[in-house]
N, C-alpha and C positions, 0 to 999 in steps of 0.2 A: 521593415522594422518589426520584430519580435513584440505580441499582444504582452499585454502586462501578465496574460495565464500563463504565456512561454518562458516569461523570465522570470517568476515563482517558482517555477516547474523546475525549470535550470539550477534555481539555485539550491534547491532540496538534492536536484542530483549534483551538483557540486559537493554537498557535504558529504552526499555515499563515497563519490568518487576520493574524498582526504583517507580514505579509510578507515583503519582504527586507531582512536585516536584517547580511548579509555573508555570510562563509563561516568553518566546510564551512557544508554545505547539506545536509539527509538527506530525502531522498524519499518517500513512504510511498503506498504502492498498495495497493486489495484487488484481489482477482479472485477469481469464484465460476462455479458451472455454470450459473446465470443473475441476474439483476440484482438479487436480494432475498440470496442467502447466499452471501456472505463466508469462501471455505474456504481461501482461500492471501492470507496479508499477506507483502511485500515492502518492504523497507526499504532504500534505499541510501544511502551517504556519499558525498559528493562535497568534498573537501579546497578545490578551488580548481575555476571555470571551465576552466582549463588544463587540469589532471587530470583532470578527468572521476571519473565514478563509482568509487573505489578498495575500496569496501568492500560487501557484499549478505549482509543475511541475512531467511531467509524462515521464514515461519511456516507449518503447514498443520494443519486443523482443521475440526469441524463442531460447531451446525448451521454456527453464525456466529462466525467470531473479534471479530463487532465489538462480541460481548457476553461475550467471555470477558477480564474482569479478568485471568487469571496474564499471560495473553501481551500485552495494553497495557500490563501494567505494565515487562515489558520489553523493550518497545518504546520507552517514555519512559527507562528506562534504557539501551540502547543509544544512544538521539540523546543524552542527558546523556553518557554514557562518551567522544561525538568530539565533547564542548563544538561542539553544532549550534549554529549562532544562528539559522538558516534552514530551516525546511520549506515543503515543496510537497507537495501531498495532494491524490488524485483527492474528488471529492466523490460516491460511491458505487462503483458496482463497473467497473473499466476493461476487464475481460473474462474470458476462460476461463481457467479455475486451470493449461492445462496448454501446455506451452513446445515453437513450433515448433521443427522441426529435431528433436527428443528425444522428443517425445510424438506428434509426428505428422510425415509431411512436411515442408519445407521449402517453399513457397509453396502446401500443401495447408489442407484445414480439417480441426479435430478431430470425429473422428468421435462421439467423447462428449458434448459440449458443443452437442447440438444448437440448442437456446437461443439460440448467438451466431451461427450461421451465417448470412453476409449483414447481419447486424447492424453497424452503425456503432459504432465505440470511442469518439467523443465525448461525451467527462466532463468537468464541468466541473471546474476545478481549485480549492481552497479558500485563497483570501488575495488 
């Protein structure tokens, strides 16, 4: 039987998988210190193609947020709160939990995150 974290989880990718289905649109990313744990989710709203991304909030956590029920569930509750009709979701982990420019140089690598260095960001996208 599926944790209550699997079937949160499922049901976020369920809505990538409807595909497009108008706007907003809310984005949902992991990124971890390598390709298996999920320690910073990312969420964005996007109102309209025009606007662009208006709204971001992020989770951070261990081992893996992709199995912690509190924070899917308001994760499903934030895309519910900006009436998403649209998600787009990477389909595993998009890279290092930690943000150029702030956590490291600006066209440097993270020195922590040895894992991604040299490593390709291509993920597939879910929907």
């Amino acid at each position: 039987m599926p944790t209550r974290a699997q079937t949160l989880l499922s049901r976020i990718e369920d809505k990538a998988r409807r595909g497009n289905r108008g706007d907003p649109v809310g984005t949902v990313a992991f990124y971890g210190p390598d390709d298996q744990h999920a320690s910073k989710l990312v969420v964005g709203i996007s109102p309209s193609l025009e606007e662009g991304v208006a709204e971001t909030r992020t989770w951070r956590g261990e081992p893996d947020l992709r199995e912690d029920a509190g924070v899917l569930g308001e994760v499903l509750a934030f895309l519910s709160h900006h009436n998403v009709k649209s998600v787009v979701m990477t389909d595993g982990i998009y890279g290092c939990p930690h943000e150029e420019g702030i956590d490291y140089p600006e066209g440097g690598v993270c020195e922590t995150c040895k894992f991604w260095q040299g490593r390709s960001r291509d993920v597939p996208v879910i929907g």
